[in-house]
C-alpha positions in Angstrom: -84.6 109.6 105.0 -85.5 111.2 108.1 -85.0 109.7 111.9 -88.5 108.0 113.2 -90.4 110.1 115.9 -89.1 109.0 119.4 -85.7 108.2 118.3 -83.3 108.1 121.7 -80.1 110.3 122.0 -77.4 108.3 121.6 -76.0 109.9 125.0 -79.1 108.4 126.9 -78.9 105.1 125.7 -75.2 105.0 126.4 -76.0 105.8 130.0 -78.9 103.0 129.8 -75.9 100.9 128.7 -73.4 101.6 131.9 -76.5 101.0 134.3 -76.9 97.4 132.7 -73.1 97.0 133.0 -72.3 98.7 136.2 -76.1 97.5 137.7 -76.2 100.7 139.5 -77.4 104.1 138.8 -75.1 105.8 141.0 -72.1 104.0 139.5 -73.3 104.6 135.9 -73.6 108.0 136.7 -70.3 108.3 138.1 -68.8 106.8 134.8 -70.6 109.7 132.6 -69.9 112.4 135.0 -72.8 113.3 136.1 -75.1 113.5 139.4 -77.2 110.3 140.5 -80.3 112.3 139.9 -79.7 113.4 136.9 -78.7 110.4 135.8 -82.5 109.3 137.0 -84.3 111.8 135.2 -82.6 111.1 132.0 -83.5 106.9 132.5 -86.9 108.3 133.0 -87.2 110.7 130.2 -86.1 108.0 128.2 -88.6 105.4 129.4 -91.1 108.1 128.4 -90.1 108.3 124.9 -90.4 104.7 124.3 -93.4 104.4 126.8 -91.8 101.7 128.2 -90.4 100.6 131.4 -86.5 100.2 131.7 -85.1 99.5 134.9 -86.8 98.2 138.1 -85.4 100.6 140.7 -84.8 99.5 144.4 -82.6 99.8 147.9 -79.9 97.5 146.3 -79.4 98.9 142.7 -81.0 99.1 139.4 -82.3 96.2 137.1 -83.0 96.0 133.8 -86.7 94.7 133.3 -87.4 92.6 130.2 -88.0 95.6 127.8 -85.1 96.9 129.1 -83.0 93.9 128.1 -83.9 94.2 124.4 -83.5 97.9 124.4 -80.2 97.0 125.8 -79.5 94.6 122.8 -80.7 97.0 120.2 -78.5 99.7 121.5 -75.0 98.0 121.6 -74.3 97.4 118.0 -75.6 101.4 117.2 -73.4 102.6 120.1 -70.2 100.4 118.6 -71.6 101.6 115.0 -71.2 105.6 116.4 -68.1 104.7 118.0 -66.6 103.7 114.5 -67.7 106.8 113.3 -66.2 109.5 115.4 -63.5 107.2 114.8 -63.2 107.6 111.1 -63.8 111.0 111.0 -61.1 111.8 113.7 -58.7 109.9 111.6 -60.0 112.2 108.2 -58.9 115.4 110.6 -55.5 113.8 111.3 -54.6 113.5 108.0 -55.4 117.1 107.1 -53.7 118.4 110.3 -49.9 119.7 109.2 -47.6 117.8 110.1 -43.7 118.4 110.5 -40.9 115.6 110.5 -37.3 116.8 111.7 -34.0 115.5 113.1 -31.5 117.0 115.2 -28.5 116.1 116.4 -28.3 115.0 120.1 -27.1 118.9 121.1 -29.1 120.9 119.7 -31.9 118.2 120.6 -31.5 118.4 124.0 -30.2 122.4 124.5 -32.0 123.9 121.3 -35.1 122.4 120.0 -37.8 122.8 122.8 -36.8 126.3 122.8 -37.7 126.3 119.5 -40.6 124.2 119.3 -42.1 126.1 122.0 -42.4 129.2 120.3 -43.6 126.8 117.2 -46.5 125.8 119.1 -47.3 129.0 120.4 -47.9 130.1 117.1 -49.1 127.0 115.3 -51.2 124.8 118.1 -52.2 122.5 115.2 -49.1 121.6 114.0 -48.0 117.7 115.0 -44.0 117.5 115.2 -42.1 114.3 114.5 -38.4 114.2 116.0 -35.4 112.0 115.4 -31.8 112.4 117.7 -29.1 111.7 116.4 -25.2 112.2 115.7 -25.1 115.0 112.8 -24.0 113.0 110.1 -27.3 110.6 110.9 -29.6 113.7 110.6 -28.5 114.2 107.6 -28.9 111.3 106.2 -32.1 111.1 107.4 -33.0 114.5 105.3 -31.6 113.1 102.2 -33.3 109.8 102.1 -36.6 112.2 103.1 -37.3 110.7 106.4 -37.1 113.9 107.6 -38.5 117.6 106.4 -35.2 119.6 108.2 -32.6 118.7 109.9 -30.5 120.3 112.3 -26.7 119.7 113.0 -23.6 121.0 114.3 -19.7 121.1 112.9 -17.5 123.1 111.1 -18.5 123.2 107.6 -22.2 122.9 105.9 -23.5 119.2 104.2 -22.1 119.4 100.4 -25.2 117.4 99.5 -27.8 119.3 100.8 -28.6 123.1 101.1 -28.4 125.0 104.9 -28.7 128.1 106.5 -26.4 129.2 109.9 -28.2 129.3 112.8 -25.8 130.6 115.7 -22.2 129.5 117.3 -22.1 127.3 119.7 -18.5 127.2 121.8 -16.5 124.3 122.9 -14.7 124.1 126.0 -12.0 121.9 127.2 -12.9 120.2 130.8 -11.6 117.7 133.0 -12.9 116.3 136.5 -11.2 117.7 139.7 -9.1 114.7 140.5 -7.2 115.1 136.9 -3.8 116.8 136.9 -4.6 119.7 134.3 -6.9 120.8 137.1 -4.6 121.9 138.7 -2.5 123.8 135.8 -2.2 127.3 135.9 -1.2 128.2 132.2 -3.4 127.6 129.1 -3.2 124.8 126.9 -1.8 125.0 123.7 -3.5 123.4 120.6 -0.2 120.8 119.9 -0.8 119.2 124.0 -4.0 118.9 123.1 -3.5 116.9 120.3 -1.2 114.7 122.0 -3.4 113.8 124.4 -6.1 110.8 124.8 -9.2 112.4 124.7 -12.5 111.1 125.6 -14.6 111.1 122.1 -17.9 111.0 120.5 -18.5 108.4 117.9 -17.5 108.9 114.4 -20.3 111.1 112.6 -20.4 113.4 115.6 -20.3 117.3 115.0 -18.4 118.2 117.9 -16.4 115.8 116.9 -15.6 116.5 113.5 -15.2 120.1 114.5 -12.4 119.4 117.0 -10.7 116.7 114.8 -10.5 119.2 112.2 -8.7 121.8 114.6 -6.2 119.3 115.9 -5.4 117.7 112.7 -4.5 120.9 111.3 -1.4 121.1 114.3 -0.9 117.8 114.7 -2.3 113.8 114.0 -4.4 113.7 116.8 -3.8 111.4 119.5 -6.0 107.9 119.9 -8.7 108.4 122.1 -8.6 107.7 125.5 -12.5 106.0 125.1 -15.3 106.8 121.8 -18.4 107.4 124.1 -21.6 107.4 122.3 -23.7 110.5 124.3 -22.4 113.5 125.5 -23.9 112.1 128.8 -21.3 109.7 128.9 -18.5 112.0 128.5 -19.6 113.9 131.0 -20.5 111.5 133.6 -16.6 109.7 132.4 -14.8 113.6 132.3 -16.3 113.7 136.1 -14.0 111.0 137.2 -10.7 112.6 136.1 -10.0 109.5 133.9 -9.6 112.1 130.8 -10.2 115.5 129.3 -13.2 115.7 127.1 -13.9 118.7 124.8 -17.7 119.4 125.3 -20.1 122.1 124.3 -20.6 125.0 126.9 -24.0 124.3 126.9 -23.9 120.6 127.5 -21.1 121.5 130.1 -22.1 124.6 132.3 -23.8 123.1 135.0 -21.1 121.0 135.6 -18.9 123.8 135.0 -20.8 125.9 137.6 -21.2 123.3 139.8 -17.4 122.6 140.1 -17.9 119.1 139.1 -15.8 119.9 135.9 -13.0 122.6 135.3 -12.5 124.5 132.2 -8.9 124.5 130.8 -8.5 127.3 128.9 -6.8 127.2 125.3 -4.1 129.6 124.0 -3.8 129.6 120.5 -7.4 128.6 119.9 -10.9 129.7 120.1 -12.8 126.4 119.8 -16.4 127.0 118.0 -18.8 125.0 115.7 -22.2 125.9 114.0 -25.5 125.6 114.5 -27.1 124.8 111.0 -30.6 123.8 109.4 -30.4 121.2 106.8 -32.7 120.5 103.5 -33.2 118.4 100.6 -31.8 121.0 97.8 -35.1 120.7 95.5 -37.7 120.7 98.5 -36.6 124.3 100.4 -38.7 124.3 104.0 -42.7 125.4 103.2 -44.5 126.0 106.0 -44.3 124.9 109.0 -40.6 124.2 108.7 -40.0 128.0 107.3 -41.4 128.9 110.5 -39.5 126.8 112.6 -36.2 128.2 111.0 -36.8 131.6 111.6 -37.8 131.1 115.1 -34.4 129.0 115.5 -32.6 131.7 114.1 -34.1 134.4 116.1 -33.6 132.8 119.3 -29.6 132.1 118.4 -29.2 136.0 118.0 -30.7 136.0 121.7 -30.5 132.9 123.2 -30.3 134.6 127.1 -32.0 132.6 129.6 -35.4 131.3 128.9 
């Protein structure tokens, strides 16, 4: 079945519409984006398709006439109706766009990921990306109860439960705000003070964390924590006040570091490092675009210069 003869553009009668609405031309064509004149001749290229007249046009505005009324009427409900259409078939493309669902832990969130996910996009505009934060052992969680596609954490050893691959180091330092006493100490730190001392902590679950605790332990039973801070934000903004040393990523702590706000304490029979690691659900391996995401991660960590 084929359209009648002298069947409007639905753009027209959407214009014919906003001039009912907005009872102006001018602001009718304002709405659509186009010139008052323009506007005009489309009304009256319309009203010469239907050989009728539409709008009474004077000094004060636009109004409809009678005929112009009922067109009016008829065109609402076939407006809505095309509405609901590009709707539908908007929602049909969405469905078949790729989509990518992946957790990180709040580090390599903040530090890592849009690095990543930059070059991502670059290469795959039509990918949508889903991202969870949080602590390592919660991304990977989230990975084995398939909330999310990949994961990416941080710590000392890989997930026993689900496969990985090793992304890059990352190193730890050892700060403390300039009003604390080590600030002022001239000789490194050995492992066994550090131990010994109340520490300002992430919550249990934490990479950086379970990286030092691992360290410690292996000298000494670790000291309780002077506080268990739930963001490296906190710690920092805590370790600033000289209230306690905190043991913090270099990348979550040089611009403090550089800034003088924090002072690294150097250790002596130590090098303090944890991995950077993608995570996956041992019988569904990363397809496309989470392969791709990987292997842009993993390039970057062999270079990760400035940006």
């Amino acid at each position: 079945m084929t359209l009648p003869p002298g069947t409007p553009d639905l753009e027209v009668l959407d214009l014919l519409v906003s001039v009912a609405e907005l009872g102006s031309l001018g602001a009718a064509a304002r709405r659509h984006g186009i010139t008052q004149p323009a506007a005009s001749m489309r009304i009256a290229a319309l009203e010469r398709r239907l050989r009728l007249r539409l709008l009474d046009r004077g000094p004060t505005g636009s109004a409809l006439t009678d005929p112009g009324r009922v067109v009016v009427d008829q065109a609402r409900p076939v407006l809505a109706a095309a509405r609901a259409f590009t709707s539908a078939v908007a929602a049909l493309r969405s469905v078949d766009l790729p989509k990518l669902r992946i957790a990180a832990s709040k580090t390599i969130a903040d530090h890592r990921i849009p690095h990543w996910l930059a070059a991502l996009r670059a290469a795959r505009p039509e990918v949508t990306v889903a991202l969870e934060v949080g602590n390592s052992r919660q991304v990977e969680a989230w990975v084995q109860q398939a909330h999310a596609d990949v994961g990416f954490v941080e710590g000392p050893h890989p997930p026993a439960e689900l496969a990985s691959r090793v992304l890059g180091a990352d190193d730890l330092v050892v700060v403390v705000g300039r009003g604390h006493a080590w600030a002022r100490r001239r000789k490194p730190l050995t492992v066994r003070e550090l131990a010994a001392t109340a520490l300002l902590w992430r919550e249990p679950g934490s990479g950086t964390r379970d990286t030092i605790w691992e360290l410690l332990a292996a000298d000494a039973e670790p000291c309780s924590p002077a506080a268990e801070l739930g963001s490296t934000a906190a710690i920092l903004t805590t370790a600033r006040t000289g209230a306690a040393p905190a043991v913090l990523s270099r990348l979550v702590a040089g611009a403090a570091l550089a800034s003088g706000e924090l002072i690294e304490i150097p250790l002596a029979d130590a090098v303090l490092t944890r991995k950077f690691r993608a995570v996956w659900r041992r019988r569904s391996p990363p397809a496309d675009p989470g392969d791709l995401l990987i292997r842009y991660a993993e390039k970057f960590e062999q270079n990760p210069g400035p940006r």
